[in-house]
C-alpha positions as CSV (number, residue, x, y, z in Angstrom):
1,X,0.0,0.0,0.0
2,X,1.3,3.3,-1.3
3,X,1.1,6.8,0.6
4,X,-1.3,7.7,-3.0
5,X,-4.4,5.7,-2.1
6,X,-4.3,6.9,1.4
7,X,-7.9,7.9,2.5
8,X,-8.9,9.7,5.4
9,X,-12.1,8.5,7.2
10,X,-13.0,11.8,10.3
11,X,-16.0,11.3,12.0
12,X,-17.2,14.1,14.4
13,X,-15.5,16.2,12.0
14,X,-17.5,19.6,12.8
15,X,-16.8,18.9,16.5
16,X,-14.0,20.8,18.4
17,X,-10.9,18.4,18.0
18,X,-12.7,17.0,14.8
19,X,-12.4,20.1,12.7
20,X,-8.8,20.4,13.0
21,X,-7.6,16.7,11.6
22,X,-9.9,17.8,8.5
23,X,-8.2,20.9,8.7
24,X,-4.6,19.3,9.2
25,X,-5.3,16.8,6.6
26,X,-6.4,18.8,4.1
27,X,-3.1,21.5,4.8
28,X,-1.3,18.0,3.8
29,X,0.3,17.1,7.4
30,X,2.7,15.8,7.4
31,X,3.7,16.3,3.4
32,X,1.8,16.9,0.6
33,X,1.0,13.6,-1.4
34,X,0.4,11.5,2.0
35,X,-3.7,11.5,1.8
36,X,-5.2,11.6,-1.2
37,X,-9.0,12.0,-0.1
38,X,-10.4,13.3,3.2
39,X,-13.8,11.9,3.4
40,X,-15.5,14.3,6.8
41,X,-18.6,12.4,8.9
42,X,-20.8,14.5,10.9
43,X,-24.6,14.4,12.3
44,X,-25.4,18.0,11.6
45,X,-26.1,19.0,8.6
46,X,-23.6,21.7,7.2
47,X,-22.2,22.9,3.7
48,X,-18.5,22.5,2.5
49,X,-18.5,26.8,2.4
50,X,-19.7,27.2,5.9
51,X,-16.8,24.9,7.5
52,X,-14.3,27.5,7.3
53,X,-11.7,24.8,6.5
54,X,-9.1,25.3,4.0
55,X,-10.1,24.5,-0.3
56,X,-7.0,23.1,-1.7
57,X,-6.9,20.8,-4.7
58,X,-5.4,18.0,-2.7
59,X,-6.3,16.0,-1.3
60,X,-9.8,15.6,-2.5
61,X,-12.8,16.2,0.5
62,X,-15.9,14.6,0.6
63,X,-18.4,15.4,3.7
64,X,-21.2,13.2,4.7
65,X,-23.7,14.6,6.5
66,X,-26.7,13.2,8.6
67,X,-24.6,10.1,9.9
68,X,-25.9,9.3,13.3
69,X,-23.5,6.6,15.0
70,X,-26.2,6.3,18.1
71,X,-29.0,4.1,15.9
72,X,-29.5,0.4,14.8
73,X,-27.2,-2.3,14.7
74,X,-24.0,-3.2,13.8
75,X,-25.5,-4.8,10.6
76,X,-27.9,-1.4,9.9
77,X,-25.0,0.7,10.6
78,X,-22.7,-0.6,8.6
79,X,-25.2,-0.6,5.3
80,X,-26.1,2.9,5.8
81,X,-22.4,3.8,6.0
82,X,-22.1,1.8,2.6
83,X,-24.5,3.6,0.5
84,X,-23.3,7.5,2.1
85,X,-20.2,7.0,2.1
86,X,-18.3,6.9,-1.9
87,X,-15.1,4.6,-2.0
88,X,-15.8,3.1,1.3
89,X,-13.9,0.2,0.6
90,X,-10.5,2.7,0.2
91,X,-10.7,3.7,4.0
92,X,-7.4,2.9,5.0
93,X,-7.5,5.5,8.5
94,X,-10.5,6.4,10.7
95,X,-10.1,9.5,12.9
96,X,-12.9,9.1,15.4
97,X,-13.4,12.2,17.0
98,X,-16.9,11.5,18.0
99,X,-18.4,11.7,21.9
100,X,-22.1,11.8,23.1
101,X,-22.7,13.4,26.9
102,X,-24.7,12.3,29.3
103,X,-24.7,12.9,32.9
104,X,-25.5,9.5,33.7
105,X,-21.9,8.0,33.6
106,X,-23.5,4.2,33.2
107,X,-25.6,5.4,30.1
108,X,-22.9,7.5,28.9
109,X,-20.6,4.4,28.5
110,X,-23.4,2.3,27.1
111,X,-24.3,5.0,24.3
112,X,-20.6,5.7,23.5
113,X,-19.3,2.0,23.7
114,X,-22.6,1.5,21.2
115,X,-21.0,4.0,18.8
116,X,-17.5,2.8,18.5
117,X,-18.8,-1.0,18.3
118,X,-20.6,0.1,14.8
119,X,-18.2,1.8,13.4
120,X,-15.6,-0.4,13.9
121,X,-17.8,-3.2,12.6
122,X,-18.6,-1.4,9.5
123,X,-15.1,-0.6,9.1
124,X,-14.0,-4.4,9.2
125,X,-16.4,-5.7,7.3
126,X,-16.5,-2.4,4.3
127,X,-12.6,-1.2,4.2
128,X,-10.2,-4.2,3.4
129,X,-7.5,-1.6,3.9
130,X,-8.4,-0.3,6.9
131,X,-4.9,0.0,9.1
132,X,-5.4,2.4,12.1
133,X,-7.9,4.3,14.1
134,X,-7.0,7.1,16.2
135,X,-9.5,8.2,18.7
136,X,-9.1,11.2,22.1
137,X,-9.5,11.4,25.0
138,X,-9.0,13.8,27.4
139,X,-7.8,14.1,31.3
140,X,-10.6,13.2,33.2
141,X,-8.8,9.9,32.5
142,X,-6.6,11.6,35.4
143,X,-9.5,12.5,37.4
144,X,-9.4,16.4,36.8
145,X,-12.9,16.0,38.0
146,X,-12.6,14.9,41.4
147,X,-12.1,17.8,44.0
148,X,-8.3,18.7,44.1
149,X,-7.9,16.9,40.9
150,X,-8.4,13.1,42.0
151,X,-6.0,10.4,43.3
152,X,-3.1,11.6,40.8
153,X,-0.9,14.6,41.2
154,X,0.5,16.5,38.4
155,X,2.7,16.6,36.0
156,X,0.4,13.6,34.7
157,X,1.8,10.6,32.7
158,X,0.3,8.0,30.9
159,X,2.5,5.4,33.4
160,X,-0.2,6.3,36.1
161,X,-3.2,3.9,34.4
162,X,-6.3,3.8,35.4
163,X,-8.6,5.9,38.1
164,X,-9.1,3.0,40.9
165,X,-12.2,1.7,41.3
166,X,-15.2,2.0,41.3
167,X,-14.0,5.4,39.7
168,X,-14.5,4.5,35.9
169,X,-15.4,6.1,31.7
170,X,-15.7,5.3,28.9
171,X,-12.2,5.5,27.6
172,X,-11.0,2.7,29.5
173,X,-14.2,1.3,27.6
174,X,-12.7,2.4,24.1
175,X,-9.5,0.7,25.3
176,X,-10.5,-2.7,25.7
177,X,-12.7,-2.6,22.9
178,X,-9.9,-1.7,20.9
179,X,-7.1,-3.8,22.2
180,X,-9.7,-7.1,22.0
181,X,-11.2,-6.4,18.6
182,X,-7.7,-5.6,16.7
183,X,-5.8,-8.6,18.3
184,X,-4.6,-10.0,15.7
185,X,-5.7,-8.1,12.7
186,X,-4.2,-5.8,10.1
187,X,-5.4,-2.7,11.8
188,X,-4.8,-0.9,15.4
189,X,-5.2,1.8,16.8
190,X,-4.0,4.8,19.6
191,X,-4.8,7.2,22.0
192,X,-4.5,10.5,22.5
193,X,-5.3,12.8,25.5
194,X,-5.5,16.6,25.7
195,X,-6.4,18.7,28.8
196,X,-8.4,21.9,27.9
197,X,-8.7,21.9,23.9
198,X,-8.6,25.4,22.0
199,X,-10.2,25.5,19.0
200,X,-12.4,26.1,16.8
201,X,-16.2,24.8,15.5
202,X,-18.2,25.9,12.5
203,X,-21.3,25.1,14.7
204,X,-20.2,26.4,17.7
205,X,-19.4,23.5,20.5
206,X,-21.0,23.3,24.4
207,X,-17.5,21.9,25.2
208,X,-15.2,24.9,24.0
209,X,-13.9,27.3,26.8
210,X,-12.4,29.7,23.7
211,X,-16.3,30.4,22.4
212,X,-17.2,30.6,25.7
213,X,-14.7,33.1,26.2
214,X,-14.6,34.5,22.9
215,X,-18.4,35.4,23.6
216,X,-18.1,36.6,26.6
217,X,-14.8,38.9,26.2
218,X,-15.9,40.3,22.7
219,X,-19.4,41.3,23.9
220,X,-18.1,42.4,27.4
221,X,-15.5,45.2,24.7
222,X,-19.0,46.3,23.2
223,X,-20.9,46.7,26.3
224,X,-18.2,48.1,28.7
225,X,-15.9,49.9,25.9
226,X,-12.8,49.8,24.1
227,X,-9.9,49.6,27.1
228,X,-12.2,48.2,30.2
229,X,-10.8,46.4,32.9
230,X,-12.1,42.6,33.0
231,X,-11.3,40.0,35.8
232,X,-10.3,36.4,35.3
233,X,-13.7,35.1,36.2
234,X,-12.6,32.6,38.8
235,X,-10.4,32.3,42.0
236,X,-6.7,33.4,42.7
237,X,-5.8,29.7,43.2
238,X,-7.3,29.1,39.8
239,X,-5.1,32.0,38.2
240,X,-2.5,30.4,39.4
241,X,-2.6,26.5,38.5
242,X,-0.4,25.2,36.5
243,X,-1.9,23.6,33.2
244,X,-0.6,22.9,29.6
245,X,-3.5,23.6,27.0
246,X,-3.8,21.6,23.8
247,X,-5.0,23.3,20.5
248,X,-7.0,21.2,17.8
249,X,-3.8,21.6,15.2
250,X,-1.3,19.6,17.9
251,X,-4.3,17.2,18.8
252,X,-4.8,16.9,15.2
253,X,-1.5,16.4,14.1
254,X,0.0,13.8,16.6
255,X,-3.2,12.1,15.7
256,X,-1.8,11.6,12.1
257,X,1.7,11.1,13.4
258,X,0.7,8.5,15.1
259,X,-2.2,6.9,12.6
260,X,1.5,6.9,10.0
261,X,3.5,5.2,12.5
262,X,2.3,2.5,13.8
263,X,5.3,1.0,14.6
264,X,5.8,3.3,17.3
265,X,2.1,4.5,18.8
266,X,0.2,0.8,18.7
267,X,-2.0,0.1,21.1
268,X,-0.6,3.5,22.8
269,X,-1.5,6.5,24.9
270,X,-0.1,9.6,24.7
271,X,-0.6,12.6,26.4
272,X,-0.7,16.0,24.2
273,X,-0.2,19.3,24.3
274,X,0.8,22.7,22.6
275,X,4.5,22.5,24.5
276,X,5.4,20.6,27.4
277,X,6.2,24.0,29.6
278,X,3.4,24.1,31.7
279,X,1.4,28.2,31.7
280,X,-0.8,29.4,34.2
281,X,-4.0,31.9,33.5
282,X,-1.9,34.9,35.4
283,X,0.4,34.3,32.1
284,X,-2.9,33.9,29.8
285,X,-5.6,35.9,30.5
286,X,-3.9,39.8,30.1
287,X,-2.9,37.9,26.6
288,X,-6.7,37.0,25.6
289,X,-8.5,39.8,26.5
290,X,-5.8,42.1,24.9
291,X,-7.3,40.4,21.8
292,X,-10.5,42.1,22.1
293,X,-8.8,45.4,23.3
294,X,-9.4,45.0,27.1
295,X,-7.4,44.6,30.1
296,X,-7.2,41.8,31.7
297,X,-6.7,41.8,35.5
298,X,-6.4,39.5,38.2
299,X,-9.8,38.0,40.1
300,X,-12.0,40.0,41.8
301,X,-11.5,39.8,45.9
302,X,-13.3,36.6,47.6
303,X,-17.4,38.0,48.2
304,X,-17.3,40.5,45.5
305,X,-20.0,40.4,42.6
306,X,-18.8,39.3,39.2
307,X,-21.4,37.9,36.3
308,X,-19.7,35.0,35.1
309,X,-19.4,34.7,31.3
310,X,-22.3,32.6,30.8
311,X,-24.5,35.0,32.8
312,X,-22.8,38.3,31.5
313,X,-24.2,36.9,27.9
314,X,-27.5,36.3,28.9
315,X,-27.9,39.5,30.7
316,X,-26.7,41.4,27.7
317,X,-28.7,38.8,24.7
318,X,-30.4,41.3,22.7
319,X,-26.7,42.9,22.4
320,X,-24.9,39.1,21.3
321,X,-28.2,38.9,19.1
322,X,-27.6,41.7,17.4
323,X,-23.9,41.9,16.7
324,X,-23.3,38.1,15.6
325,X,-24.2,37.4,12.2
326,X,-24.3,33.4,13.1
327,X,-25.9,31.5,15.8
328,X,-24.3,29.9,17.7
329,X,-24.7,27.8,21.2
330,X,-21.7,28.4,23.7
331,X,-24.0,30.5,25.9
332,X,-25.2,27.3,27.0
333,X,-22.2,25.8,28.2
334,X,-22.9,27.3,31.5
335,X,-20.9,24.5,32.9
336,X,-17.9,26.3,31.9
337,X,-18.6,29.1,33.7
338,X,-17.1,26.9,36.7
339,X,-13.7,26.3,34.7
340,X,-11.7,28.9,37.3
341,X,-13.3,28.1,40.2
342,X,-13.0,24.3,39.9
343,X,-9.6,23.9,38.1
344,X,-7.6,25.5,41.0
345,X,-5.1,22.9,41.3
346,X,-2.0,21.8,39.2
347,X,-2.9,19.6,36.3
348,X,-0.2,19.8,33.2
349,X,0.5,16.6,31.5
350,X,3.9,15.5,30.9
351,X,5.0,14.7,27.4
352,X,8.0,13.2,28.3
353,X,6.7,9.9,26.1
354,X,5.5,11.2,23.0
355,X,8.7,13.1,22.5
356,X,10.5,9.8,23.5
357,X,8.7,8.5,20.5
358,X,9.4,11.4,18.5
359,X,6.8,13.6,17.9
360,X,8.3,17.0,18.4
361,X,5.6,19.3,17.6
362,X,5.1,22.3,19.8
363,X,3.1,25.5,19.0
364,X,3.0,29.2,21.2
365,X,-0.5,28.1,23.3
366,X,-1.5,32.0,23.1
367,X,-1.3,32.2,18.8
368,X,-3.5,28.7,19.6
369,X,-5.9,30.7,21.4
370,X,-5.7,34.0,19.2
371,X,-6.7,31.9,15.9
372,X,-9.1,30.3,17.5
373,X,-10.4,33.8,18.5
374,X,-9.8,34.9,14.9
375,X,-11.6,32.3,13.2
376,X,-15.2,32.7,15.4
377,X,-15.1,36.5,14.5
378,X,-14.6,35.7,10.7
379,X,-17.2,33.2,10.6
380,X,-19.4,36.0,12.7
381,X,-20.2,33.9,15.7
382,X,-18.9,36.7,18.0
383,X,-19.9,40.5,18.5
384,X,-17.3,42.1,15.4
C-alpha cells in the first residue's frame, strides 16, 4: 500500500478536535502527497462553504452529513455507511473524534461503547485496507474532576493507568474494545489525551472554553468599551494553577503522526499538548482579553459580585443577538462558567513519552488561542 491511495475517514468532523484533523489533513500534514481523499462524517447537517476549513486541490474532500452513529445495529450501521459513504472500501484511517454526553456516567458508557462498536464493525467488514484508528480522549482519565484533581498529582503521565475503582469512563471502555477487537488483525489503533482543547467549531461547541470566552470577552468590549478592565472570572488559586492547554492543530496532528506510525504509537497513549512547559492563567488571560482590546486583570476579591461569562451573555442577549451574524450555542455551556473556580489545582500533563517517540511538535498556546479567537469572528459567531 502506497502513501497515494491513502484515505482519510474523520467522523465528528464539525466537533472541536474533529475540525482540526480535517483541517490538518487537508493543509497535507505531514507532506503533501500522503492522503489523497479526506472523506469528513458529521450528524449536523452543514455545507463545504460554511466549515471554514481550507479548499485546496489536494487531497480531495468529501463530507457526509446526517450520519448518526447512536442508531441500529452493527448490521444497519454498517449498510447505511455503505451507501453514504463513496469509496468506502478505500478507507485505509478512521479519525474518530466523536463523543455523546450524558450525565448519567453508566448510560454515557453504554451510548458511547454503542458507537465505536458500529463503526468499527462497519469498518472491518466495508474497508479491506483499513490500518489504524485514532481516537481522544482527554484528562478526566486523570481524574481532573474529582475535588483537588483526583488520586493523581501533576505533572500527569500515561504510566499512572487507570482511576481506581469504582472510579470509571468510557475511555477505558474504548480501550478494551480496541485492544480485544484488533488482536490480531491488520489494523490498530491509539490514544490521545489533551487537557483543555482550544479551537475552533463551524457550529459552535457546548464543550469549548475559547467560544465561551470568545463570547463573553468580545461582547463584554462592546458593552463596557474599548480599554475596560475585565477579571479572570474565577479564583486566585485558579489563576494560578499550573496547566498545559492543547490546540486542535497539535491534537490533530500527533493524531496523524501516530495513525503513520504504527510501529511506534500501537495500542498507545499519549498525552498531548501545545509545549510541554506548563502556563498558568496569570500568564494567559492579560494575553486574551488584549485580543478584544481590554485589560485583563487578576480575580476579583473573595465576596465580590462578578457575572460570570455565561451570565454576563444572557444579561446582555439582545446585544450578542444583534452583533453576531451566526448563531451559535456556547452561551449554553454554563458549565464552563465553573472552569476557574473548579480547576484551582496543578494539572499539566507530561510529554515526556511522546517526544520519547518522537513527535516533536510544539506550538505558542497563546497564537493557539488568538486563531481560534480569529476564526469565530470571521465566521461572525462573536460581536465584530
Amino acid at each position: 500500500m502506497t502513501s497515494l491511495i491513502h484515505h482519510a475517514l474523520v467522523f465528528g468532523a464539525s466537533g472541536l478536535a474533529g475540525w482540526g484533523v480535517v483541517e490538518q489533513l487537508l493543509e497535507n500534514y505531514p507532506a503533501k502527497g500522503t492522503f489523497s481523499k479526506v472523506t469528513a462524517v458529521i450528524n449536523r447537517p452543514m455545507s463545504i462553504a460554511d466549515s471554514s476549513w481550507p479548499a485546496p486541490e489536494a487531497p480531495a474532500l468529501e463530507l457526509v452529513t446526517n450520519v448518526d452513529l447512536t442508531q441500529g445495529t452493527v448490521e444497519s450501521f454498517t449498510a447505511h455507511l455503505k451507501k453514504k459513504v463513496k469509496d468506502i472500501a478505500g478507507v485505509t484511517h478512521v479519525y474518530y473524534f466523536v463523543y455523546k454526553q450524558d450525565d448519567d456516567v453508566e448510560l454515557e458508557i453504554k451510548t458511547n461503547r454503542g458507537m465505536l462498536e458500529r463503526v468499527v464493525g462497519a469498518m472491518e467488514a466495508l474497508a479491506p485496507n483499513f490500518r489504524f484508528l485514532a481516537w481522544p480522549s482527554g484528562s478526566m482519565g486523570y481524574g481532573i474532576y474529582k475535588p483537588g484533581g483526583g488520586p493523581f498529582k501533576a505533572p500527569y503521565k500515561e504510566s499512572m493507568g487507570r482511576l481506581p475503582a469504582p472510579d470509571t469512563n468510557f475511555y477505558y471502555v474504548f480501550e478494551d474494545i480496541l485492544a480485544q477487537r484488533s488482536k490480531g488483525k491488520f489494523w490498530t489503533w491509539c490514544e490521545v489525551r489533551p487537557d483543555a482543547i482550544v479551537g475552533f467549531s463551524p457550529n459552535g461547541s457546548t464543550y469549548n472554553l475559547p467560544a465561551h470566552w470568545a463570547t463573553y470577552l468580545s461582547l463584554y468590549r462592546v458593552v463596557e468599551g474599548e480599554g475596560a478592565s475585565v477579571a479572570y472570572p474565577g479564583t486566585e488559586a485558579g489563576y494560578d494553577s499550573k496547566f498545559n492547554d492543547a490546540s486542535s492543530e497539535i491534537i490533530a496532528k500527533l493524531a496523524i503522526w501516530a495513525s503513520l506510525n504504527p510501529e511506534k504509537s500501537s495500542g498507545q497513549l499519549f498525552n498531548i499538548a501545545d509545549r510541554a512547559e506548563p502556563s498558568t492563567m496569570r500568564e494567559r488571560w492579560p494575553a486574551l482579553a488584549a485580543y478584544f482590546g481590554l485589560v485583563g486583570i487578576r480575580p476579583p476579591a473573595p465576596g465580590a459580585t462578578l457575572l460570570k461569562p455565561g451570565e454576563y451573555a444572557l444579561k446582555h442577549q439582545d446585544v450578542l443577538k444583534a452583533r453576531c451574524m451566526k448563531a451559535n450555542n456556547v452561551t449554553g455551556a454554563a458549565f464552563l462558567d465553573h472552569y476557574g473556580y473548579a480547576l484551582d489545582f496543578d494539572r499539566q500533563l507530561s510529554l515526556d513519552k511522546i517526544r520519547a517517540s518522537g513527535f516533536e511538535e510544539e506550538r505558542d498556546p497563546v497564537k493557539s488561542w488568538l486563531t481560534a479567537f480569529e476564526r469565530f469572528k470571521r465566521a461572525g459567531m462573536v460581536p465584530g
